[in-house]
N, C-alpha and C positions, 0 to 999 in steps of 0.2 A: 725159914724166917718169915715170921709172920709181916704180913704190909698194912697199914693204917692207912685207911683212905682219908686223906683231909680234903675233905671240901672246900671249893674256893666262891667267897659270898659274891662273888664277881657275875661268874659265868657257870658255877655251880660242876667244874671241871674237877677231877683227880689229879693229884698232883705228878704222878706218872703219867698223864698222858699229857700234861702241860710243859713234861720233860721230854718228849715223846713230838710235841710242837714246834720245840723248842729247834732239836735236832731235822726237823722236816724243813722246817723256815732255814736253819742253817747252810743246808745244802739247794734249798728251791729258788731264796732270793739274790742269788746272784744269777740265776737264769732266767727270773721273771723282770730282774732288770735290765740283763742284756735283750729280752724279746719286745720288752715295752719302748727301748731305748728304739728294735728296728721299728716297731708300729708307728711310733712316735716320727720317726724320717719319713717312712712312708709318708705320714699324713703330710708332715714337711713339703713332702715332693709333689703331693697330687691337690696342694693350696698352691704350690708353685707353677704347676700345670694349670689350673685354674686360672692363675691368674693372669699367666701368659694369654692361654686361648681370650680372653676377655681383651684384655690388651690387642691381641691381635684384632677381634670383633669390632672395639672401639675405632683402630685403627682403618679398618675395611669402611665403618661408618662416618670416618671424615676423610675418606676419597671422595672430591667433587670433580665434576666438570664444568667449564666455563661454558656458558650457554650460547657465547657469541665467539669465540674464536674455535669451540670445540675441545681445548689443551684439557688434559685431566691434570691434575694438582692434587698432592695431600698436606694434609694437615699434622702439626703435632698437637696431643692430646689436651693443651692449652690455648689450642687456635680455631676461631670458629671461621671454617671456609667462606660461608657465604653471612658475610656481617651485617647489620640493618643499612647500613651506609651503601653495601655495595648491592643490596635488591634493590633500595632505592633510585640509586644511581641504575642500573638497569632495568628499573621500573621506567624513567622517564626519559632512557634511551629510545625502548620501545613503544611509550607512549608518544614521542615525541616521533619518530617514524611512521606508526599508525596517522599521525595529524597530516602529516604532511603527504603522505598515501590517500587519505579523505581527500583534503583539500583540491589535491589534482585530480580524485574521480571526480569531484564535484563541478569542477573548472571544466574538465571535457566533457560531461554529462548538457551543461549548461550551454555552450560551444555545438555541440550536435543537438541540441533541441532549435536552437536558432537555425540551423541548416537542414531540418525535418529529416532527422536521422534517427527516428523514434526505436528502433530496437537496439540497438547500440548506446543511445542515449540512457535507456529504461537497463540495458548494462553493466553502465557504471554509477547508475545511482544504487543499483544493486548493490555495487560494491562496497559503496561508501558507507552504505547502511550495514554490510559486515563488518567495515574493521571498526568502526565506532559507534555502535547499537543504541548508545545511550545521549550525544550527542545532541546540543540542548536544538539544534537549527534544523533537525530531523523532520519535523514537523512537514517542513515547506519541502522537504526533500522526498517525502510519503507522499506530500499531496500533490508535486509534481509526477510524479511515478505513477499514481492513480490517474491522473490525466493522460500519462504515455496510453495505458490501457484501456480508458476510456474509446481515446483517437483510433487504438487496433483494436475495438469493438470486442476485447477480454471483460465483459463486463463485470461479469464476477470477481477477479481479481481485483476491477476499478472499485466495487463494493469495499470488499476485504482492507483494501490499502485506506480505503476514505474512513473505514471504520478505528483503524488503526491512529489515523490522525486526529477523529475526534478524541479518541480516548487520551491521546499523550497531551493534548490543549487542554480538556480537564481537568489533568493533572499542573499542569501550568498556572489555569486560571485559580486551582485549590490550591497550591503555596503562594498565589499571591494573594487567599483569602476575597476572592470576588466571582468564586462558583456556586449556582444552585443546583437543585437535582437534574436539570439537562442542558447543556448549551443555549438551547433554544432561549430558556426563560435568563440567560446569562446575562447581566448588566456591561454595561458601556466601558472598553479597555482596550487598553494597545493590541492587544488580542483582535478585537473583535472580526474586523476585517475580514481577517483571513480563515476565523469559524464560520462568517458568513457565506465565504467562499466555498471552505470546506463541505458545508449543508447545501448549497443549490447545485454544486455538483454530484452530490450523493441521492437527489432526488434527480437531479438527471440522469444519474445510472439504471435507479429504482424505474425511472419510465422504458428505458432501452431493455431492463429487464421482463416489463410488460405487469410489472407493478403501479396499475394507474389509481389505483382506489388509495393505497400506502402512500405514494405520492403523493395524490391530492389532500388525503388528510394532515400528512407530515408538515406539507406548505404550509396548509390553512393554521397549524400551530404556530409555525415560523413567523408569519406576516402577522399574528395576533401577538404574538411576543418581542418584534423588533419593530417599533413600530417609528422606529428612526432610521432607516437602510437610506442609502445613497443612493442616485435613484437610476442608476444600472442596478443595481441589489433587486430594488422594486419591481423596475421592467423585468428583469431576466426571471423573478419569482414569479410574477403575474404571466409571463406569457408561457410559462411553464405549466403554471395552474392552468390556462386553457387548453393546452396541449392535452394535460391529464383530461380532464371533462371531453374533451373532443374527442379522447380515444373511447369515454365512457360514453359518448352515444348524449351525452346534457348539453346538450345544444346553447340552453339558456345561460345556462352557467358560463359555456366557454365562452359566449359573446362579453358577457359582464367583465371577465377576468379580461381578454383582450382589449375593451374599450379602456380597463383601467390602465393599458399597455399605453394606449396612444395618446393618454389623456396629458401620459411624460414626455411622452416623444411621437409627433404625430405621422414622421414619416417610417416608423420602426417595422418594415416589410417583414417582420418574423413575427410581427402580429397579425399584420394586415392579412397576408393568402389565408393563414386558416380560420383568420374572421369572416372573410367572403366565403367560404366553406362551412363554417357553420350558421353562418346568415344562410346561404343558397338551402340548406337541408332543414331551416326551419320555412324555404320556402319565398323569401325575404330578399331577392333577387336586387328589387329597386334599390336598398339600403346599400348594399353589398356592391351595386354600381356608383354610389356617390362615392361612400369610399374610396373606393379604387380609382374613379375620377379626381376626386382633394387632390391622392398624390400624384398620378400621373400628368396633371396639370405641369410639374414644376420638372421633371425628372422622368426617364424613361428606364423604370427597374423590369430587365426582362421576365423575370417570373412574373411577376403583377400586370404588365403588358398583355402576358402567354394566359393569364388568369383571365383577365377583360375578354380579351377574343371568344376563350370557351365560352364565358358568361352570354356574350353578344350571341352566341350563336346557338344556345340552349335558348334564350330567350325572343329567340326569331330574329334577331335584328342581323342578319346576313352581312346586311354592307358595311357597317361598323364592324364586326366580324374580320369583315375580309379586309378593312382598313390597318387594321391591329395586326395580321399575317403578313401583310407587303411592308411594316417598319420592322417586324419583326424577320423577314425576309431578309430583306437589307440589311440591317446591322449584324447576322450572323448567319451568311451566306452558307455557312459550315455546317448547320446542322439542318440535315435533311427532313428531317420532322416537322419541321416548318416549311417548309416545300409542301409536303406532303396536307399538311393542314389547305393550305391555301390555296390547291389544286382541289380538294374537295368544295373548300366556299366558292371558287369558280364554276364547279360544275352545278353549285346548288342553284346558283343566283343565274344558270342559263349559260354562260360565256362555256362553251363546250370549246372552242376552239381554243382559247385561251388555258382549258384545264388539260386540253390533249398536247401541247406546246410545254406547258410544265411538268406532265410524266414524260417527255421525251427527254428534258434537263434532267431529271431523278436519274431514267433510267441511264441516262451519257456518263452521269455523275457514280456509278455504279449501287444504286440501289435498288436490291431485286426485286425481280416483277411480284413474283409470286406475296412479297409483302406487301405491295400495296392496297389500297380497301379495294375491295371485289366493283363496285361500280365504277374504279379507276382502272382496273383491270381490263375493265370489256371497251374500254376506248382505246380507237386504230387511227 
């Protein structure tokens, strides 16, 4: 029997092999349903897995623990552990701890500076400057701290910390909109005081550091840019600036700065010695004795006293000399050095007997032979 292929305008198939599909589909699709049906669970079960492990995941990421009792706690997946409410509230637990931890370093810091208990002091200012860094009173708390170090001759550290303080006042004096490019040239504010403080003891570091040229420039800024200081500000800048020039050997210079010292304060003996000292090394002896005479007229300062005498006895006058060592004698029976001075103007001015009576006191008093001056030595 002959077969007629009809073509199908579809898929361009034979009608026997469409019959031939027909039978294939009959027998395959209930097996391709049952296998899809398992694919189909499968996928079911490993979205279900899925989605478990996640769940568990989520769950592991709202375990917290409490940061002050230590308790671990969980969350259900609509709970946030740590709410804004409750960092904040633990925010200013902790803040509130930290104050009160400051405040007491601060209090004993303050407490053992009064009783010169400077490294224990410089301790807990330490401290206090850890738990609250940013701290608007810091300031005063740096530049006390710079001073502990100063006093235990840290001088570097005294720099560091002074440097530290200048920089958080200009930040101060710039939100209050009344800073220019340095402190120095900075106009008149609640401030200032304490910048001015902050600067004369950062040029008194810079001179212990043996920075006298930085020093004396840094001043001469200062005093041309504050030209309103108080007049301890003044004194203590001026006799600062003669300090500097005295170490630089300007003799002229350090006279001018010191007179402007006493011109505030006339009896101010922390101008006065190194003004007779650089009067004496320009030569200048006479000036250098009135001086010294003004004050000691009213007041007996024993450095300035101990200063006359030298003077008196470089400049030959012996018996004024030896007058300045017997007050001096007297009021500090204690220090053998004046003994020892004064045994010498004895034997200068002749009284041998009188100078061999006063090494016998030295030497009773236990001061060794071997130190005293060589033509004190050879008297029996």
């Amino acid at each position: 029997m002959k077969c007629f292929k009809v073509h199908s305008k579809r898929n361009n198939l034979p009608h026997h092999y469409l019959f031939g599909l027909v039978e294939i589909s009959i027998f395959f699709i209930p097996h391709f349903l049952y296998l899809m049906c398992k694919i189909r669970l499968s996928l079911i079960v490993l979205l279900l897995l899925g989605l478990s492990c996640g769940c568990s995941t989520v769950a592991k990421a709202q375990t917290a623990i409490d940061l002050h009792t230590g308790r671990v706690t969980k969350a259900t997946p609509n709970e946030n552990p740590m709410s804004k409410q409750r960092i904040m509230a633990r925010d200013r637990v902790l803040a509130t701890q930290d104050s009160l931890a400051y405040n007491e370093a601060v209090k004993k810091a303050f407490f053992l500076l009064r009783n010169d208990s400077l490294p224990q002091a410089q301790h807990e200012l330490e401290r206090a400057l850890r738990l609250l860094p940013k701290a608007e009173s810091n300031a005063v708390l740096r530049l006390n701290l710079a001073k502990i170090y100063y006093w235990r001759e840290q001088w570097r550290d005294a720099d560091r910390a002074l440097r530290e303080v200048r920089a958080e006042l200009t930040q101060q004096l710039a939100q209050k909109g009344n800073v220019k490019t340095t402190l120095e040239a900075a106009p008149k504010s609640n401030l200032q005081s304490l910048i001015n403080e902050t600067y004369l003891w950062q040029y008194n570091t810079l001179y212990r550091l043996g920075k006298y040229q930085i020093a004396a420039d840094s001043l001469k800024t200062f005093l041309q840019n504050n030209p309103e200081l108080s007049p301890h500000e003044e004194m203590d800048a001026y006799t600062l600036l003669g300090d500097c020039h005295l170490a630089l050997k300007e003799y002229e210079a350090a006279v001018a700065a010191y007179k402007h010292t006493l011109k505030i304060e006339a009896n101010a003996s922390e101008a006065l010695l190194p003004l007779t000292q650089a009067l004496h090394a320009l030569k200048r002896d006479d000036e250098a004795l009135l001086y010294l005479n003004a004050v000691l007229q009213y007041e007996n300062y024993e450095e300035l006293l101990e200063a006359r005498a030298k003077l008196h006895h470089e400049m030959g006058n012996e018996e004024a000399a030896l007058a300045d060592w017997d007050t001096l004698v007297k009021e500090n029976p204690q220090k053998l050095s004046y003994q020892v001075a004064r045994a010498e103007m004895l034997l200068a001015l002749g009284m041998k007997a009188k100078a061999k009576e006063a090494v016998k006191k030295l030497l009773h008093a236990g001061f060794p032979h071997k130190e005293l001056p060589v033509q004190l030595q050879k008297l029996k």
